[in-house]
N, C-alpha and C positions, 0 to 999 in steps of 0.2 A: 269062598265056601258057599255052598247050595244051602235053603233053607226048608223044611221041610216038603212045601208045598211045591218045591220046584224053582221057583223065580229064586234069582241072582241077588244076595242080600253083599252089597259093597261097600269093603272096608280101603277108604280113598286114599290113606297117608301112602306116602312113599314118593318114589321119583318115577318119571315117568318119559317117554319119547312117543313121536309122533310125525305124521307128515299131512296137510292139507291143499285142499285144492278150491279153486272158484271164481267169482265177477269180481269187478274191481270198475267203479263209475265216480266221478267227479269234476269237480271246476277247479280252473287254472287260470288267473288273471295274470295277465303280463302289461305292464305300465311301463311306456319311455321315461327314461331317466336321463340319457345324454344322448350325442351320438357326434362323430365329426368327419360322415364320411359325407360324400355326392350323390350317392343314390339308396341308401336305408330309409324306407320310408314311415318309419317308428319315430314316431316326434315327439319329444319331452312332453310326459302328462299324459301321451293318447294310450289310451288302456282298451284289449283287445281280452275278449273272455273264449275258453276253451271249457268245452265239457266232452275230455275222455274216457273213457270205456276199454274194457280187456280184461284178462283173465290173471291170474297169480298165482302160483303155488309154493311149496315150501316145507321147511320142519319144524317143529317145536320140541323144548326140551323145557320140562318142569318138576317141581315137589308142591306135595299136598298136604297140607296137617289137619286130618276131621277131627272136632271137636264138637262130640254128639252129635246133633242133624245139623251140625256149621262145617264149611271146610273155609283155609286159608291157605293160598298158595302162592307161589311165586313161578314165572313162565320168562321164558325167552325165544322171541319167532323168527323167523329166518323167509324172505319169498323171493322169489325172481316173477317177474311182471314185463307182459305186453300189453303197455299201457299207452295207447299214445292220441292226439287230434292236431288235426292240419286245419287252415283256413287263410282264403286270400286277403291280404293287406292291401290297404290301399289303391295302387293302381295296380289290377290285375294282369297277367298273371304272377304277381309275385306271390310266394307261399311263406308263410311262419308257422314251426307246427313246435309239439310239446311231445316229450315222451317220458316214462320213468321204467327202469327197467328191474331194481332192486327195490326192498325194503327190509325193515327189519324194527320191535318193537323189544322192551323188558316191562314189564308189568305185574302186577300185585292185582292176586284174584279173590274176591270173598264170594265163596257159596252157599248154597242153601242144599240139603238131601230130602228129595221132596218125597220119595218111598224107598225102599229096598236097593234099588239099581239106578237109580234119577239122580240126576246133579240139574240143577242150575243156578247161575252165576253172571256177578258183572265182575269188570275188567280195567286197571288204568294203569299208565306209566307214561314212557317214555318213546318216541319216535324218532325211526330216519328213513331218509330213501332218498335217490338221485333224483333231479330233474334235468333233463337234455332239452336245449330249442335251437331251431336252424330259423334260417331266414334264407331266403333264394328269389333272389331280385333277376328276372328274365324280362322285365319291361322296356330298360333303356337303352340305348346306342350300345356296343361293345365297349366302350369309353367310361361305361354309369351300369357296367352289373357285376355281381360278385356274390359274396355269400358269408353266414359267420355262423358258427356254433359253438355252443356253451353247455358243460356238463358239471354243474353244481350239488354237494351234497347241503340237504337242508334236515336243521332237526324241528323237534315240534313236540306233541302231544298225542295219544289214543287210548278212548272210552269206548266199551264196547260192552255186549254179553251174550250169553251161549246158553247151550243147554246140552247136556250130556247122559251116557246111558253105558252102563256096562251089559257087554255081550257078549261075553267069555272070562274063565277065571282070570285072563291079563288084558285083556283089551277092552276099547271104551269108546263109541262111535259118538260124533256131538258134530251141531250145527255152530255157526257163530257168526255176528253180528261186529261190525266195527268202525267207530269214526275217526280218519284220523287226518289231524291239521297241521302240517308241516311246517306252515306258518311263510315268511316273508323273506325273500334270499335276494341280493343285487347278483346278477348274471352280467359279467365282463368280455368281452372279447375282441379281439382286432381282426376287421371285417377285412377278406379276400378280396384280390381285384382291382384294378386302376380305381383311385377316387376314394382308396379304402382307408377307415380309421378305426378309433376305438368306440363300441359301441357299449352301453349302461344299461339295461334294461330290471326292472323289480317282478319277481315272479313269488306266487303267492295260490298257494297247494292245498287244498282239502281234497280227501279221499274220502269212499264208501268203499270196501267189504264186506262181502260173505260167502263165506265159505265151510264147506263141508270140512272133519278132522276123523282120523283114524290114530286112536293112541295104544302104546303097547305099554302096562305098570309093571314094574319090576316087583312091586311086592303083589303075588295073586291075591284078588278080590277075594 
């Protein structure tokens, strides 16, 4: 409903859907854990750091319950991600790189209604997302090169906060902030190629977020 003077006075309960888009930046450590091939050049302990970059997009599906100028919510996000960083190991050129290509969060929202049509709000629950690494050894004799990749899901945690704005009787444009730490996964694989074994590796996932959000409420404001 309109309030006199014109501006959007919003009443936030209800259920709601959405779709968002945006950066996605972070560090990605990867630590030897085993290996027992001839030419992997990742050696128990040596820890190699990544800091990738890419974009994400996605949907959200949530319920609101305002309580005076408080609201409490509940959200579930959905994103696909081109997220990835390359970098040379050891004796060059061999390459190890990281990617994640999904993610996805459940979390628990408390807000504040800071006027008429203003939401802001912080955010935490629950996290996952994949992480993919290759390794491509092109250094050695034909006898000592090969390759191995591993696509692990990892869970973790994300704290985050936003700010929101209704700008129609159903919809509600908001920015959002987010951190999230996937936490510490062993990646397994048995390395291609004469000389090849089973390779251990520990990888270890924090992201940054942000991203724009366009939401449609099923009850009108």
């Amino acid at each position: 409903m309109f309030v006199a003077q014109g501006a959007l006075a919003a009443e936030w309960t209800g259920f709601y859907i959405g779709a968002n888009v945006g950066g996605a930046f972070g560090d990605v450590n990867l630590t030897g854990v085993s290996e027992t091939t001839t030419y992997v050049n990742i050696l128990p302990g040596e820890e190699f750091k990544f800091e990738p970059d890419g974009v994400l997009g996605g949907l959200q599906i949530g319920y609101n319950y305002q309580m005076s100028d408080w609201l409490f919510g509940l959200e579930v996000e959905g994103h696909g991600m081109d997220f990835d960083s390359a970098l040379g190991v050891s004796i060059e050129p061999d390459v190890a790189s990281i990617e994640s290509e999904w993610g996805a969060t459940a979390t628990a929202r408390l807000g504040f209604i800071l006027n008429a049509s203003s939401l802001l709000y912080v955010k935490g629950g629950y996290a996952t997302g994949n992480i993919k690494t290759t390794y491509l050894d092109t250094s050695g004799t034909p006898n000592t090169t090969g390759s191995f990749e591993t696509d692990e899901i990892h869970h973790g945690w994300v704290v985050g906060a936003g700010f929101e704005h209704a700008i129609g009787d159903n919809t509600s444009f908001g920015v959002e902030y987010n951190y999230i730490d996937l936490g510490e996964t062993d990646h397994s694989a048995v390395a291609s190629g004469t000389g090849g074994g089973l390779v251990v590796n520990n990888i270890d996932a924090q992201f940054h977020t942000v991203t724009a959000r366009l939401n449609y409420h099923f009850n009108p404001f």
